[in-house]
C-alpha positions in Angstrom: 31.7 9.7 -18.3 31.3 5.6 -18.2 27.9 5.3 -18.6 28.1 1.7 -17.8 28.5 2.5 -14.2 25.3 4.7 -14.1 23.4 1.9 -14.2 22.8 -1.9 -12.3 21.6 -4.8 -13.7 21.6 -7.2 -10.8 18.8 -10.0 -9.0 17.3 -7.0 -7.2 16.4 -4.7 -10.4 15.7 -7.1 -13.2 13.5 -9.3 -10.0 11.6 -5.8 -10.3 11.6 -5.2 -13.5 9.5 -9.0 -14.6 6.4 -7.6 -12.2 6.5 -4.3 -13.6 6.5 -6.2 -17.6 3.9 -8.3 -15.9 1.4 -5.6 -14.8 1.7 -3.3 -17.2 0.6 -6.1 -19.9 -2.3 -7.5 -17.7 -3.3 -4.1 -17.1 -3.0 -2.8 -20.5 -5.2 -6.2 -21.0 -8.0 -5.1 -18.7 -8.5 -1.5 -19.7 -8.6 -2.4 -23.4 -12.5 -3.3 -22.5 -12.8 -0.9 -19.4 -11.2 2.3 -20.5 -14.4 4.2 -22.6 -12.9 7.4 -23.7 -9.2 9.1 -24.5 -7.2 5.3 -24.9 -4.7 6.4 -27.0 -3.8 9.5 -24.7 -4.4 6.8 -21.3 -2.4 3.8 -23.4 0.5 6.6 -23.8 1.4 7.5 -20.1 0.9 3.8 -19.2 3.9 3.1 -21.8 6.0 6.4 -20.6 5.1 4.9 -16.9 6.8 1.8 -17.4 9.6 3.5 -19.2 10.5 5.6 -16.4 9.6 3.0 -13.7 12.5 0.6 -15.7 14.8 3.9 -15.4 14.1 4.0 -11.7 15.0 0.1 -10.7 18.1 0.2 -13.5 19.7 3.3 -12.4 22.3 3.5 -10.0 22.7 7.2 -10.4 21.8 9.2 -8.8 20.8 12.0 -11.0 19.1 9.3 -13.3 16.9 7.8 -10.2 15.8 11.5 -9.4 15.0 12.3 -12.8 12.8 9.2 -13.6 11.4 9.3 -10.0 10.2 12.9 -10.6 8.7 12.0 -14.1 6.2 9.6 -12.3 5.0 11.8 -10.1 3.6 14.1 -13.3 2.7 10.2 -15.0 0.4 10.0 -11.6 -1.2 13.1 -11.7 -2.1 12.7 -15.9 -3.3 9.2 -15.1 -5.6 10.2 -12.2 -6.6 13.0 -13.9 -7.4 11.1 -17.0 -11.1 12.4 -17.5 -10.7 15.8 -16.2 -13.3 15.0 -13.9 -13.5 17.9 -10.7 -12.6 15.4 -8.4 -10.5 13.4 -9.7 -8.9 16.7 -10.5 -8.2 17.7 -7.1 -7.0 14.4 -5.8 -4.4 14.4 -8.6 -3.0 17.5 -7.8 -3.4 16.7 -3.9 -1.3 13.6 -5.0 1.2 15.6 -7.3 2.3 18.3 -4.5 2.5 15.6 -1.6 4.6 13.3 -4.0 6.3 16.8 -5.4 7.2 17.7 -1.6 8.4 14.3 -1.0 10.8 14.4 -4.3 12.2 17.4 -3.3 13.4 15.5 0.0 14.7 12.7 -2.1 16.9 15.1 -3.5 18.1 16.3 -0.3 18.8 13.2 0.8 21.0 12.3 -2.3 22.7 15.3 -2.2 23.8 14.5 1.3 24.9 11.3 0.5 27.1 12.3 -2.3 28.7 15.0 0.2 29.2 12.1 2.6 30.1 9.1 0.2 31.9 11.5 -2.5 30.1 9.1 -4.4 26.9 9.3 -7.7 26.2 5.7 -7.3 23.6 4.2 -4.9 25.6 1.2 -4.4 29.0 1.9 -4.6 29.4 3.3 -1.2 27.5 2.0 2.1 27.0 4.9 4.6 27.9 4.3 8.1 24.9 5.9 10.1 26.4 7.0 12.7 25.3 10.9 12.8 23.1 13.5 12.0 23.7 14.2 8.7 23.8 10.3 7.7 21.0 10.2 9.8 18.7 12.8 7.9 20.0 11.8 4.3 18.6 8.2 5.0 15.4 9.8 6.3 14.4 12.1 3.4 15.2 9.4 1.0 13.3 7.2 3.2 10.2 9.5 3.0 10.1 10.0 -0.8 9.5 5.9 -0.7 6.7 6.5 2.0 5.1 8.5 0.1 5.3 6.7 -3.1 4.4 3.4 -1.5 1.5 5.1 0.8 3.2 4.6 3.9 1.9 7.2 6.9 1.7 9.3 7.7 2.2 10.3 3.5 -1.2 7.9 2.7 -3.7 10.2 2.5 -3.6 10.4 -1.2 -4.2 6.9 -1.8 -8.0 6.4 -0.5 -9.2 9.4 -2.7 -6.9 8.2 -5.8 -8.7 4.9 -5.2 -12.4 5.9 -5.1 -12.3 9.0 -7.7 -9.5 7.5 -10.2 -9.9 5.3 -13.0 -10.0 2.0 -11.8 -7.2 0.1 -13.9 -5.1 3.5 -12.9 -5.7 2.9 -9.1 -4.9 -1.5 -9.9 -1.7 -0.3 -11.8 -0.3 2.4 -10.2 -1.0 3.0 -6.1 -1.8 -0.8 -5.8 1.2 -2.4 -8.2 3.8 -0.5 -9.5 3.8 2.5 -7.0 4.4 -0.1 -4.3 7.0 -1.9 -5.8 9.1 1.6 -7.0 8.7 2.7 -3.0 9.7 -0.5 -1.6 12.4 -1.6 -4.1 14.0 2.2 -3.4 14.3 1.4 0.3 15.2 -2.0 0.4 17.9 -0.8 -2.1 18.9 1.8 0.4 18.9 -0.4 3.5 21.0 -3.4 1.7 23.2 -1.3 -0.2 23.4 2.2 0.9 23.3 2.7 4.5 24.5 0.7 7.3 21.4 1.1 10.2 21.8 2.3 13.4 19.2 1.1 16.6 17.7 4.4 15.6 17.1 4.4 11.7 15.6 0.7 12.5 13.4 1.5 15.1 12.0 4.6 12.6 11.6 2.0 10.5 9.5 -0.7 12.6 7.5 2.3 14.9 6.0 3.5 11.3 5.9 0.1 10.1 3.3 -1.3 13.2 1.8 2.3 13.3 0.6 2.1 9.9 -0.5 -1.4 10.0 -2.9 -0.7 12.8 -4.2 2.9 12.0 -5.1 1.9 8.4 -6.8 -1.2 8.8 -8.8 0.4 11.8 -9.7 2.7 8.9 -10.8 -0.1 6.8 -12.9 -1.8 8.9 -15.6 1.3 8.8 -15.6 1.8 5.1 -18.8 1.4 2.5 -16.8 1.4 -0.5 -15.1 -0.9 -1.6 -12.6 0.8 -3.6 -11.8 3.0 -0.8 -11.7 0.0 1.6 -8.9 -1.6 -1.0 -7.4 2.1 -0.7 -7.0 1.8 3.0 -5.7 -1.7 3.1 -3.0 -0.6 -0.1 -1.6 1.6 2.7 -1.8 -1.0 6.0 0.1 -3.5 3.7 3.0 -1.4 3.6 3.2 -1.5 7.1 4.1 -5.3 6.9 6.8 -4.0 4.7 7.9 -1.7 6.3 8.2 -3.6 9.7 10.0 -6.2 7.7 12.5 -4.0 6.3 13.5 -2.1 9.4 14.9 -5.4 11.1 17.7 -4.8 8.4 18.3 -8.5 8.1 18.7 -10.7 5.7 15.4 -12.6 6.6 14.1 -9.4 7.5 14.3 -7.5 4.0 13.3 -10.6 2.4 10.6 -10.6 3.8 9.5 -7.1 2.8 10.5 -7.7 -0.9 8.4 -10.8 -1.2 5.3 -9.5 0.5 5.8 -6.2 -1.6 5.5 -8.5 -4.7 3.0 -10.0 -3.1 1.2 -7.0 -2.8 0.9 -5.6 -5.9 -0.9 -9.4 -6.9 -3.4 -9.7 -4.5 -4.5 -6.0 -4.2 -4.1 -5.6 -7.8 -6.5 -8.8 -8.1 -8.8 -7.2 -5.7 -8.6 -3.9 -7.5 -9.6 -5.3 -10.7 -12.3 -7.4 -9.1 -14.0 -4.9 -7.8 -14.3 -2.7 -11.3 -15.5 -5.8 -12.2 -18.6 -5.1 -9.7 -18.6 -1.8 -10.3 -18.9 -2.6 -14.4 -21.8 -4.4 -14.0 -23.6 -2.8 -11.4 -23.4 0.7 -11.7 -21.8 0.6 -7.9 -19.3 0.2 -5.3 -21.2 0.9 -2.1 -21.5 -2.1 0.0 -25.3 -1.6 1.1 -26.1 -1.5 -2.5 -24.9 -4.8 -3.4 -25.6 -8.6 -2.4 -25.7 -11.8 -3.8 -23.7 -11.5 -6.8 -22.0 -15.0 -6.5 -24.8 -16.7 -8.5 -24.1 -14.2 -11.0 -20.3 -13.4 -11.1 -19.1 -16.9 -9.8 -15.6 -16.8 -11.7 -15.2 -12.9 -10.1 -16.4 -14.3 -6.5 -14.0 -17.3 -6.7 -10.6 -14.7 -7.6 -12.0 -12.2 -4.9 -11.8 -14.8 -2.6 -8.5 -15.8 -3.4 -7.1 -12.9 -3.4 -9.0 -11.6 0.2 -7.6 -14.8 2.1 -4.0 -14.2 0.6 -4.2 -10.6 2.2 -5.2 -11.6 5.0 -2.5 -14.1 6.0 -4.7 -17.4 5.1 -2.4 -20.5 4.1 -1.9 -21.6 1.9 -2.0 -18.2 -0.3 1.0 -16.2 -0.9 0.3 -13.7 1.8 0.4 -16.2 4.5 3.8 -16.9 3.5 5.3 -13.6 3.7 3.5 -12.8 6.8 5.0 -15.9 8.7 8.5 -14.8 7.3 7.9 -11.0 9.0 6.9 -12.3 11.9 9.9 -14.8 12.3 12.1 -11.7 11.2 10.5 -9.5 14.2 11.0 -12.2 16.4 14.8 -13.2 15.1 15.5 -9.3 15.6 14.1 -9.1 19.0 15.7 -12.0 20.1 19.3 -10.4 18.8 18.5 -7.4 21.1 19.9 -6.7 24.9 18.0 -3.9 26.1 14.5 -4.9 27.2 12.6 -1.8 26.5 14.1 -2.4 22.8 12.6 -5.7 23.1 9.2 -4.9 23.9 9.3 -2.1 21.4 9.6 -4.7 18.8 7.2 -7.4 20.5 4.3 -4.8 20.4 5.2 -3.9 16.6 4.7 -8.3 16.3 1.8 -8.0 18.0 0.2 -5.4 15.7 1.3 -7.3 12.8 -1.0 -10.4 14.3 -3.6 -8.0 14.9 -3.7 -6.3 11.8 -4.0 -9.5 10.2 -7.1 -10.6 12.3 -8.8 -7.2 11.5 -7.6 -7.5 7.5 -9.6 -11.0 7.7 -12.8 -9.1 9.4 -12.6 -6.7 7.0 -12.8 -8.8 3.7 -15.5 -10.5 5.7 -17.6 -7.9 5.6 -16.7 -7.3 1.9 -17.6 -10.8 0.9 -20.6 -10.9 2.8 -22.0 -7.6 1.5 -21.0 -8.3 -2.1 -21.3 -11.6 -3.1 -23.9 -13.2 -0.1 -27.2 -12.6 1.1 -29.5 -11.7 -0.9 -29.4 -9.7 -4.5 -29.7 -5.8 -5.0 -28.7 -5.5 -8.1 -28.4 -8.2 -11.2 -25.6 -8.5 -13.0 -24.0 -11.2 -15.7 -19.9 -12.0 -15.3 -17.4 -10.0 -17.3 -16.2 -10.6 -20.6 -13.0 -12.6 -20.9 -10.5 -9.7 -21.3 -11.6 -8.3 -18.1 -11.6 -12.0 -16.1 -8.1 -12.8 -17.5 -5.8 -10.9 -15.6 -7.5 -11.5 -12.6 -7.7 -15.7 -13.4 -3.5 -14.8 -13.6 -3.3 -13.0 -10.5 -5.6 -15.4 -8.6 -3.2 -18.4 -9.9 -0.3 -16.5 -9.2 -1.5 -15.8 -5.1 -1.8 -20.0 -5.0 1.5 -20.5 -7.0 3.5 -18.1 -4.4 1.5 -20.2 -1.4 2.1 -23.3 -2.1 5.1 -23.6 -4.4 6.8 -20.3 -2.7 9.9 -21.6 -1.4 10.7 -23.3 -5.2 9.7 -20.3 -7.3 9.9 -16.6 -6.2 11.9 -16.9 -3.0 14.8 -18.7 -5.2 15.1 -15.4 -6.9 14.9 -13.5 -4.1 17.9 -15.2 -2.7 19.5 -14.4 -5.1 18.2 -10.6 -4.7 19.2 -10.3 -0.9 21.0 -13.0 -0.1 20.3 -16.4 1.7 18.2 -16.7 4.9 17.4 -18.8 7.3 13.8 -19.7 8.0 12.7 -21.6 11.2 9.3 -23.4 12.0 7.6 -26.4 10.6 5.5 -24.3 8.1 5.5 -27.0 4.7 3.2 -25.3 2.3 3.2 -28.1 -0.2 2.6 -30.5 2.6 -0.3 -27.9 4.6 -1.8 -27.6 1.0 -2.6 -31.8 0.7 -4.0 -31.9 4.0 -6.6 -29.0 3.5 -7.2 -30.7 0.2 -8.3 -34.0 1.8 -10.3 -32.2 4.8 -12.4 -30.6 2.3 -12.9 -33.5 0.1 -14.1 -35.6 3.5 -16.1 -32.5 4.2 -17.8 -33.0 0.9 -18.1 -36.6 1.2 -19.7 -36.3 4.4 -21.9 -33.5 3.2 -22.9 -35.7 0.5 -23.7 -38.7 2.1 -25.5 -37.3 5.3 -29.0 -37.7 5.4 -29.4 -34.1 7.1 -28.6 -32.3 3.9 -29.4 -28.6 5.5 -30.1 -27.3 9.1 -32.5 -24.2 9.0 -32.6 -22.2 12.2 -33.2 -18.9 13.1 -31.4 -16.1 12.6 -30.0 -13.5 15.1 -28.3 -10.3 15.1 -26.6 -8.8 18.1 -28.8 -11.5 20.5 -32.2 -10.8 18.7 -34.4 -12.9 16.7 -34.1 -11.5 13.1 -37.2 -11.2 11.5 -37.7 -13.6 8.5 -38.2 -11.3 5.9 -35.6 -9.1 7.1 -31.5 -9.5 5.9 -28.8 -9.3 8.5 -26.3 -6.4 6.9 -23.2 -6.8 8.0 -22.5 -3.8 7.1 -24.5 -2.3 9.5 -22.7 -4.6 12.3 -19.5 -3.4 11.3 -20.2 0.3 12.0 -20.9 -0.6 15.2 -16.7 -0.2 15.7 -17.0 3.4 15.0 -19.8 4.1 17.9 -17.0 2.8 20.4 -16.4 6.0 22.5 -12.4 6.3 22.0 -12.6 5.1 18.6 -15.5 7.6 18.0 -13.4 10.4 18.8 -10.4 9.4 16.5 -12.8 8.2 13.5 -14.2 12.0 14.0 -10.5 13.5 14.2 -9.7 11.4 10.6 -13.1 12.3 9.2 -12.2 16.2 9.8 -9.1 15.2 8.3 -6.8 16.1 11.3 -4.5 13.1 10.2 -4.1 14.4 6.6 -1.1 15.9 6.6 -2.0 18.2 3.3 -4.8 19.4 4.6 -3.1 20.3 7.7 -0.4 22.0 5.9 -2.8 24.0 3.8 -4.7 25.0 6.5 -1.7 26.5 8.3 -0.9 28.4 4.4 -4.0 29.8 4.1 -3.8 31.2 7.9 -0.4 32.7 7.2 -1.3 34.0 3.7 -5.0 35.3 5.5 -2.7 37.2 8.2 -0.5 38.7 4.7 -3.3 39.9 3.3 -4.2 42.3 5.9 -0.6 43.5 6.5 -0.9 44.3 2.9 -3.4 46.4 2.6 -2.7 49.0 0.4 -2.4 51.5 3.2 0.7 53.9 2.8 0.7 54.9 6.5 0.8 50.9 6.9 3.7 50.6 5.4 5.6 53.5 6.4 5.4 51.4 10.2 6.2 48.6 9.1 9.6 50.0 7.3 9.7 51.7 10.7 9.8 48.9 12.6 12.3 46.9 10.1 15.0 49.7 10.5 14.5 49.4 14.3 15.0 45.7 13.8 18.5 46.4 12.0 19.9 49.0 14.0 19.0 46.7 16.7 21.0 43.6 15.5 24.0 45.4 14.0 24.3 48.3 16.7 23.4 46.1 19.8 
């Protein structure tokens, strides 16, 4: 056996492999002052994480991807699991069986593509889809990167993992390096696997706008900040995912580079938000206010990081935003049917949507942490918990402005050259926003109306001076909207979750087994009765 051939060392992989060197250091940075208890057993299965996330992007085997693959699934569950706390007990085996289930499918799906390609390598052999079988062996290995990236409808884990699970576990693993193993596997997959048919792309773009939508929806009625992050971890991959299934060029780079992305900004926000939750004792909204006079340095990188998720230029998310959009609109364009076409212009449509709500969202977070007036006091972190998030901060502003002369060169060389349309300059947009706000501040400083007070007003009434506008409150104002009511209600009972649903139907069937068996001899006489009837009746018919 050449073992040289088992693995692949190209743009893509090692592209992949620098982010996960990266995280894993800043994170093993932060929780040297966060993490109280158990650090050498936590410090371990970070180390064996990043092991076997290298053995997933540097594998072309498939044997070797499914073993490394499978091992973080169990890294997940010890991580989340860390404390042995009751809930964060159940959400990591919640997490474990839906990322189990979803293994088992990506070994399905690479056993049918070795009985259609002949092939063990992943990028040896590029699969026609042109049936059912090709069809379903994309699919399956599809899911298993759903699942690990927190697409839907295989997300549910991720808002629970984020509010019961250590927080540097939730900024390195759902936020970062999940993300980037789920997304790197199907970008791999689309460029070098499989050759998409209309149908395998439109799977790809229908969950893709789905997810953005439903999840930020989700978002927007959240008190908690880490679950809020949680739900916004999973409507990101939408953009991804939308990106991705135009299986073009421009397309998948666009996925990879908001992927990377990503796992900075939410990572940054992640960390941010322990942080908060550090100092104060909290992460419910109504609890907090006005920590910007006290945490300036942890306001400042919130910021940052909130207006590069939601598509503000000139931060990094802006940038791979505008390429989705232009990939949507290049694939539309390239299509002949119109019902295709407006298939993909409603997907475009929820991307722009999903960014307005994104920027309402981190609104409210802003707002509720940071303004007003303060709840709680509270002093800023120490240095080993502002660093990584200084870096990540930098990072969203170097991948604004100086995107197309840093990371996109290497992700040409990843996917391939593109062609990007539009008069977007971010180097350029970056000056002029410079010198507004420097007029601003000249103006401000030189006017001789310093401040206007007026009165404040909440939905058309005169607030009361001594009272404070919670925007908060405002924002749950979405969920008493009578169609939205009823779905917030349906999610609430968990009707969306697909484990729950799942174990619900178990414990029906298992319910209906337990009185069949009941010990009864008579019982069972009948029902040996009825299975002989049953033979006779299929061999003797």
């Amino acid at each position: 056996m050449d073992f040289r051939n088992m693995f692949i060392f190209d743009p893509l992989s090692k592209l992949i492999g620098v982010f996960i060197v990266l995280f894993t250091v800043l994170i093993s940075i932060y929780s040297a002052k966060f993490i109280k208890h158990r650090k050498i057993t936590y410090y371990i299965w970070v180390l064996l994480t990043a092991l076997a996330s290298f053995g997933v992007i540097f594998s072309d085997n498939l044997i070797l991807i499914t073993i490394f693959w499978g091992f973080l699934g169990l890294s997940l569950f010890k991580l989340i699991n860390l404390y042995d706390d009751e809930k964060a007990s159940a959400i990591a085996k919640k997490t474990f069986i839906i990322i189990g289930a979803t293994d088992g499918f990506l070994l399905f799906g690479f056993l049918l593509y070795h009985f259609l390609t002949s092939s063990m390598s992943l990028s040896a052999n590029k699969l026609i889809i042109n049936n059912n079988l090709s069809f379903i062996s994309f699919i399956f290995i599809a899911m298993a990167c759903f699942a690990k990236a927190g697409c839907m409808p295989l997300h549910t884990w991720i808002p629970e993992t984020a509010k019961n699970a250590p927080l540097p576990v939730v900024a390195y693993l759902p936020a970062s390096l999940d993300k980037l193993l789920g997304i790197y596997l199907l970008v791999r997959i689309v460029k070098d696997s499989f050759f998409l048919d209309v149908t395998a792309k439109f799977t790809l773009i229908i969950i893709g706008a789905i997810t953005v939508i439903c999840a930020v929806m989700m978002a927007l009625i959240q008190h908690d900040i880490k679950k809020l992050l949680g739900y916004h971890a999973i409507s990101q991959v939408g953009y991804m995912v939308l990106g991705i299934g135009c299986a073009t060029p421009l397309g998948i780079a666009a996925g990879l580079f908001h992927m990377i992305n990503h796992a900075i900004y939410k990572c940054c926000l992640f960390l941010d938000a322990g942080n908060v939750e550090n100092e104060t004792g909290t992460s419910e909204l109504h609890n907090l206010g006005g920590l910007a006079r006290y945490m300036p340095i942890t306001f400042i990188t919130f910021m940052v990081a909130a207006f590069s998720i939601s598509g503000v230029p000139p931060f990094n998310g802006f940038v791979s935003k505008w390429m989705i959009y232009q990939g949507l609109s290049d694939f539309m364009n390239s299509l002949s049917s119109y019902p295709l076409k407006i298939i993909v212009a409603l997907s475009l449509l929820s991307a722009l949507v999903g960014s307005g709500l994104t920027l309402a969202s981190f609104l409210k977070v802003i707002s509720s942490v940071f303004l007003g007036n303060a709840r709680k006091h509270a002093k800023e972190s120490s240095f080993a918990l502002l660093l990584p998030v200084i870096i990540l901060a930098l990072l969203c502003i170097i991948f604004g402005v100086f995107a197309y002369s840093t990371i996109l060169k290497f992700i040409t060389q990843a996917i391939g050259s593109f062609n990007m349309v539009g008069l977007w300059q971010p180097v350029g947009a970056t000056a002029l926003i410079a010198i507004s706000i420097v007029i601003g501040l000249i103006v401000f400083k030189f006017s001789s109306q310093k401040l206007r007070v007026s009165d404040t007003y909440t939905g058309g009434e005169e607030l009361n001076p001594k009272e404070e506008a919670k925007i908060e409150d405002f924002y749950a104002t979405i969920s008493e909207i009578p169609f939205l009511k009823k779905i917030y209600s349906l999610a609430e009972a968990k009707v969306f979750d697909i484990y729950e649903e799942l174990k619900r139907i178990i414990f029906v069937l298992s319910n209906v087994l337990k009185r069949l068996h009941n010990g009864i001899l008579p019982t069972y006489l009948t029902w040996c009765l009825i299975g002989i009837m049953g033979l006779f009746f299929v061999f003797f018919r």
